[in-house]
C-alpha positions as CSV (number, residue, x, y, z in Angstrom):
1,X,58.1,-23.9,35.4
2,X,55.9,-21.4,33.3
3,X,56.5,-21.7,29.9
4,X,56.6,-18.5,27.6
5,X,54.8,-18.4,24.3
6,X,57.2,-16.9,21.9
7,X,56.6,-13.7,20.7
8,X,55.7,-14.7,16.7
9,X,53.3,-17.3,17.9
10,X,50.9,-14.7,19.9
11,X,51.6,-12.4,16.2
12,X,49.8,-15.0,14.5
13,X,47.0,-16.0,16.3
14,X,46.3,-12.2,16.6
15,X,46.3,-12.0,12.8
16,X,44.1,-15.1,13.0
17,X,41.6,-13.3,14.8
18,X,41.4,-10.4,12.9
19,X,41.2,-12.2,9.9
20,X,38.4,-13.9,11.0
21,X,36.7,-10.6,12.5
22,X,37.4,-9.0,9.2
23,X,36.1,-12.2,6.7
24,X,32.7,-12.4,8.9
25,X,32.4,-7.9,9.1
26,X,32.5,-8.5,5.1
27,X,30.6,-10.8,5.1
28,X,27.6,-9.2,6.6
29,X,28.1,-6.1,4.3
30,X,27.6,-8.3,1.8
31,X,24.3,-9.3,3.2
32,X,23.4,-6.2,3.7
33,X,24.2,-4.8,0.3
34,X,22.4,-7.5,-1.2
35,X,19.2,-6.4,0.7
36,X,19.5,-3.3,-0.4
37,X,19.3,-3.7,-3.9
38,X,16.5,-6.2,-3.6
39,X,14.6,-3.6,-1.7
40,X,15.6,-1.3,-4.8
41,X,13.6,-3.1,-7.2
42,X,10.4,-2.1,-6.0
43,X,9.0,1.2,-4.4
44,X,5.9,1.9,-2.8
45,X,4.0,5.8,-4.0
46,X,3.2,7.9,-1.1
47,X,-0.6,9.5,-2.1
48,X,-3.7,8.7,-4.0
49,X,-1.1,8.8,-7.3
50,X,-0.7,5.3,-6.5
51,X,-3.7,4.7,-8.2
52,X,-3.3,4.9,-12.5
53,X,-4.7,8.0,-14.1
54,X,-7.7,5.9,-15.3
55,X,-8.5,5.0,-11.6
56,X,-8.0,8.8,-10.2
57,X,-10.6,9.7,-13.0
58,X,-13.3,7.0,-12.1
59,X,-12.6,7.8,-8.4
60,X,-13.1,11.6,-8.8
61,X,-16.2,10.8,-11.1
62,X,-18.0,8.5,-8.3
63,X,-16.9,11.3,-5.7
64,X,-19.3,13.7,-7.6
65,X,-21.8,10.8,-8.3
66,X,-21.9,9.7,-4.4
67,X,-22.1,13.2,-3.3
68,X,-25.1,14.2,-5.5
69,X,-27.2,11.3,-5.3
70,X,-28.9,12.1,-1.6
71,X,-30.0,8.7,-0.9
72,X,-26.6,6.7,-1.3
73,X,-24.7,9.9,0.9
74,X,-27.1,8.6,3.6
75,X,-26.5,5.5,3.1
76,X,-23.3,5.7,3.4
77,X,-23.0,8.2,5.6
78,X,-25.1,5.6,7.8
79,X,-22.5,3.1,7.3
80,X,-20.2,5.1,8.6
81,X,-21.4,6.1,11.6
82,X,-23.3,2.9,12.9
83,X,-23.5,-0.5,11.6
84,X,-27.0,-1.1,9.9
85,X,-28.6,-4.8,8.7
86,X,-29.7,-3.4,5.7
87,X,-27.6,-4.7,2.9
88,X,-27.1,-2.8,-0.4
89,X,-24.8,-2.7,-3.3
90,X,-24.7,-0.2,-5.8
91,X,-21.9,-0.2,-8.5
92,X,-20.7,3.0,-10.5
93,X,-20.0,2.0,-14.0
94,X,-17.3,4.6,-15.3
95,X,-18.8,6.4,-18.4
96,X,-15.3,6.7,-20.0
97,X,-13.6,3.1,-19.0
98,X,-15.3,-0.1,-19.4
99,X,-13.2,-2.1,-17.2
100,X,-13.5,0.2,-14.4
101,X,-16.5,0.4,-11.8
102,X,-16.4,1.4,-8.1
103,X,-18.5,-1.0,-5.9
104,X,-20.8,0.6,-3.3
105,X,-22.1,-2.0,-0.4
106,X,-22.2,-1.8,3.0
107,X,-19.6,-3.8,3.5
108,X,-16.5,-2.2,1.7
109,X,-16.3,0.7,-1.0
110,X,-13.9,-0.3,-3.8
111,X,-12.7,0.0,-7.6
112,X,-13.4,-3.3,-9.6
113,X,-11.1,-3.3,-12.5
114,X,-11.9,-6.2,-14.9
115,X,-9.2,-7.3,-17.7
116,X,-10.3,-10.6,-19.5
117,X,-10.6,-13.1,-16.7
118,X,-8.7,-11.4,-14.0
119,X,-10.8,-9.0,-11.2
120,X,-8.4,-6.3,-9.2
121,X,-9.9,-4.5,-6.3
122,X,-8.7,-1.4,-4.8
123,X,-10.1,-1.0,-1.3
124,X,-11.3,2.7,-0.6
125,X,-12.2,4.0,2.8
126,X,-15.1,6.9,3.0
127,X,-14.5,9.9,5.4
128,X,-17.0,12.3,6.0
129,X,-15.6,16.2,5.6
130,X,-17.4,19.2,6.5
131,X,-16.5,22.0,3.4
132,X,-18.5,25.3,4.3
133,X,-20.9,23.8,6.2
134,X,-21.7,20.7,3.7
135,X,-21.4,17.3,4.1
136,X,-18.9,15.6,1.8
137,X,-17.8,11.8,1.5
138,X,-14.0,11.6,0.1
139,X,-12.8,8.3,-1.0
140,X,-9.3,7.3,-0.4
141,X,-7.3,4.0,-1.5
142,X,-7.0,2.2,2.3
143,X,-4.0,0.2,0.8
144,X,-1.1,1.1,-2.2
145,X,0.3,-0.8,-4.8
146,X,3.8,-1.5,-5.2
147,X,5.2,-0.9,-9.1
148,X,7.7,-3.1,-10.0
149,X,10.7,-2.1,-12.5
């Protein structure tokens, strides 16, 4: 009464199977290859090199600035410690680039680069260092650019 499948029928649907298995494994290596070179055709930098040289320069100059000018240390430094009401802005014009300035308020620290009608900011977060027994502010990029090839 039970009827036997013969033995070339079970051969096929077994190829059937793992032709399937192997068209949708392909598949999703091509997918994933794909990704990959998509994700290839931009790269993040890992440090402060992420900013251009021009940028490094007007960062290193506004360093030395913020650190010898006593009255915007403490205000910074009060910034960073507490929350005050006191609003101030103070901007850093570069002496070398134009189109660069770092922006001093008390609510973000950033470089303002201005090209014709278009304003790019660069978010920098102030930590306070102790270097043989002096107070220092560094300024550090909170967020990197991507370059794009």
């Amino acid at each position: 009464m039970i009827k036997e499948k013969k033995k070339g029928f079970v051969l096929i649907e077994s190829l059937g199977i793992l032709l399937m298995v192997s068209f949708f494994s392909l598949f999703l290596n091509k997918i994933i290859v794909n990704n990959i070179k998509k994700s290839n055709v931009y790269y993040t930098k890992e440090d402060i090199r992420t900013l251009s040289l021009n940028q490094e320069e007007v960062l290193i100059e506004a360093i030395t600035y913020i650190n010898k000018n006593s009255e915007l240390k403490d205000k910074i430094k009060g910034n960073i410690e507490n929350d005050k009401n006191e609003y101030f802005k103070e901007i850093i014009k570069s002496s070398k680039y134009k189109d660069l300035s770092i922006v001093v308020s008390n609510e973000a620290i950033y470089i303002e680069e201005i090209k014709s009608n278009l304003k790019k900011i660069i978010v920098l977060e102030s930590k306070l260092k102790f270097i043989k027994n002096q107070e220092i502010i560094m300024l550090i990029p909170k967020y990197y650019e991507s370059d794009y090839i």
